[in-house]
Structures are given as structure tokens and as C-alpha cells.
C-alpha positions as CSV (number, residue, x, y, z in Angstrom):
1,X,0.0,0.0,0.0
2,X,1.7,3.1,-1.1
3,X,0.7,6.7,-0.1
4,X,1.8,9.9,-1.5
5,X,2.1,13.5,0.0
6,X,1.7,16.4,-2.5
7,X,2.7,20.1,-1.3
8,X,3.3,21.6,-4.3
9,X,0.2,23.7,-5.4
10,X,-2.7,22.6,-4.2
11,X,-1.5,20.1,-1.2
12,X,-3.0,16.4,-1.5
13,X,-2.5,12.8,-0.2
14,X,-2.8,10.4,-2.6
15,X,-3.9,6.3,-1.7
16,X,-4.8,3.2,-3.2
17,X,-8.4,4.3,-2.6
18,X,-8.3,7.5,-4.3
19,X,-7.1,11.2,-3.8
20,X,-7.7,14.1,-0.6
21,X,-7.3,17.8,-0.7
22,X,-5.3,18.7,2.3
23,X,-6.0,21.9,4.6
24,X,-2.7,24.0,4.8
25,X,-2.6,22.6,8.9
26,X,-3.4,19.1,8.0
27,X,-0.2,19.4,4.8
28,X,2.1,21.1,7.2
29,X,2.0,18.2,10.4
30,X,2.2,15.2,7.5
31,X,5.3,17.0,5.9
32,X,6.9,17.4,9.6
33,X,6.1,13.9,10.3
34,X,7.1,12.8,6.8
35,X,10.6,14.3,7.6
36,X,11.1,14.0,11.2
37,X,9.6,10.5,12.0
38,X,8.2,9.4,15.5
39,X,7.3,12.6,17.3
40,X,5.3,12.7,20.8
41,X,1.3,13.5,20.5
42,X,2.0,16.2,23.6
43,X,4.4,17.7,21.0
44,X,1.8,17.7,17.9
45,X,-1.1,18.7,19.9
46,X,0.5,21.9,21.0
47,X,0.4,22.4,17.2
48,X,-3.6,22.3,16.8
């Protein structure tokens, strides 16, 4: 099962199931966590 995070333009998540428009918050924690791995939900929900 692949996935695959678009930011470029109009930011999406791609799946086996079909395509999703991303909100600019929702892009921005999946391109964190895409780069930086495990992170601690304490951490993330300080985010939201």
C-alpha cells in the first residue's frame, strides 16, 4: 500500500483508494512527520 504526499500547489494525499485535498494545517503536520519520523502527540497537539 503506497501513499503519496503532495505540497506543491494545491497540497493532496494520494492512496490506493483515491485522492484528498489537504488543509494548509493538515499538509504542514504530515510534511513534519514525513521528515522528522516518530514525534510525541504532547508535542503535535501543542500544534492544533
Amino acid at each position: 500500500m503506497t501513499h503519496k504526499l503532495f505540497l506543491l500547489g494545491a497540497a493532496r494525499l494520494e492512496t490506493p483508494g483515491g485522492s484528498l485535498l489537504l488543509e494548509r494545517k493538515t499538509a504542514a503536520v504530515l510534511a513534519y512527520l514525513a521528515l522528522e519520523g516518530p514525534v510525541r502527540k504532547y508535542k503535535l497537539a501543542g500544534w492544533l
